[in-house]
Each structure stands twice: as structure tokens, then as C-alpha cells.
N, C-alpha and C positions, 0 to 999 in steps of 0.2 A: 187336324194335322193332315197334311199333305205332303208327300214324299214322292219326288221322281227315283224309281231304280233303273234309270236307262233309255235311251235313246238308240233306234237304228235306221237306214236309210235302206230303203228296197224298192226296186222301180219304180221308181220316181219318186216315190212318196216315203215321210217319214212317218215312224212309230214313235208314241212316247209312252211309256208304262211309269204307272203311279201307283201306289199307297194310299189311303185316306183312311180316317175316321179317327175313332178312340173307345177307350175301355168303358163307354155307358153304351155305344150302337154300336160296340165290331170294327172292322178294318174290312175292306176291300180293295180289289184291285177297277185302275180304271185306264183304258188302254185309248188313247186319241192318236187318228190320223190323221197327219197335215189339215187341223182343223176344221175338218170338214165332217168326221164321222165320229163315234164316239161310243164306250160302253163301257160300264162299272155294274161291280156287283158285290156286295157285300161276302166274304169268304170266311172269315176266323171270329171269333171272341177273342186273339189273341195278335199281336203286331209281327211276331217275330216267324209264324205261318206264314203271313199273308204274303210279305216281302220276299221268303223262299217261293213261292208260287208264283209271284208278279216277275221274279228273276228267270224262272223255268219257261214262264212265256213270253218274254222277252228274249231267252236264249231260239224259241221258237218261230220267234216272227209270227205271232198270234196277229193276225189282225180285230179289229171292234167287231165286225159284222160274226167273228167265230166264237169271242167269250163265252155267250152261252152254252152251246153245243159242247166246247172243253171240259166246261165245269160239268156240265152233265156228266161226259163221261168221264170226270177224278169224282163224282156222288159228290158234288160240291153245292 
């Protein structure tokens, strides 16, 4: 499963925020800019975490190159 929770546009470039996986490997979120850059990482055992997460940084304009360093600091 693959799920977009949104789209933003930000100098110049766009963000796309996703959803993936399922209830045998987890859910994560995975964050692509204008197809050039890219970063996922698995977050939850559960769908309905992951999506509140993937919403919170998309409200944030997370860029791929920061996913980690985020998750770091929510102990994710």
C-alpha cells in the first residue's frame, strides 16, 4: 500500500508525502522532491500513526534530506 497525504510547493520545488507498507512490515512515511531526492523510513506497526506523522510533516515542509534527524528527535 501506498498512500499520498499531500502535496506542497516551496521554492521552486515540490514535496510529496507518502504512506507505505502494511500490517506484516509496518508503515512508513516517505517524503520525495521533485524527483530528484528521496527518503522513507519505516515509523509505526500501525497505519493510522504513520499518516498522522506524514500529515505533521507535510504541515512542516520537512524536506528528504531532514527525515532522519526529525525522527530522531520524536525517538522514532
Amino acid at each position: 500500500m501506498r498512500k499520498c497525504v499531500g502535496n506542497i510547493a516551496l521554492d521552486g520545488k515540490s514535496l510529496h508525502y507518502y504512506v507505505f507498507g502494511d500490517l506484516e512490515t509496518g508503515y512508513g512515511i516517505e517524503i520525495v522532491e521533485t524527483r530528484v531526492e528521496k527518503a522513507n523510513h519505516i515509523v509505526s506497526g500501525r497505519l493510522e500513526p504513520a499518516l498522522n506523522l506524514a500529515k505533521q510533516l507535510r504541515r512542516g515542509s520537512v524536506f528528504p534530506a531532514s527525515l532522519d534527524e526529525i525522527l530522531e528527535d520524536f525517538e522514532i
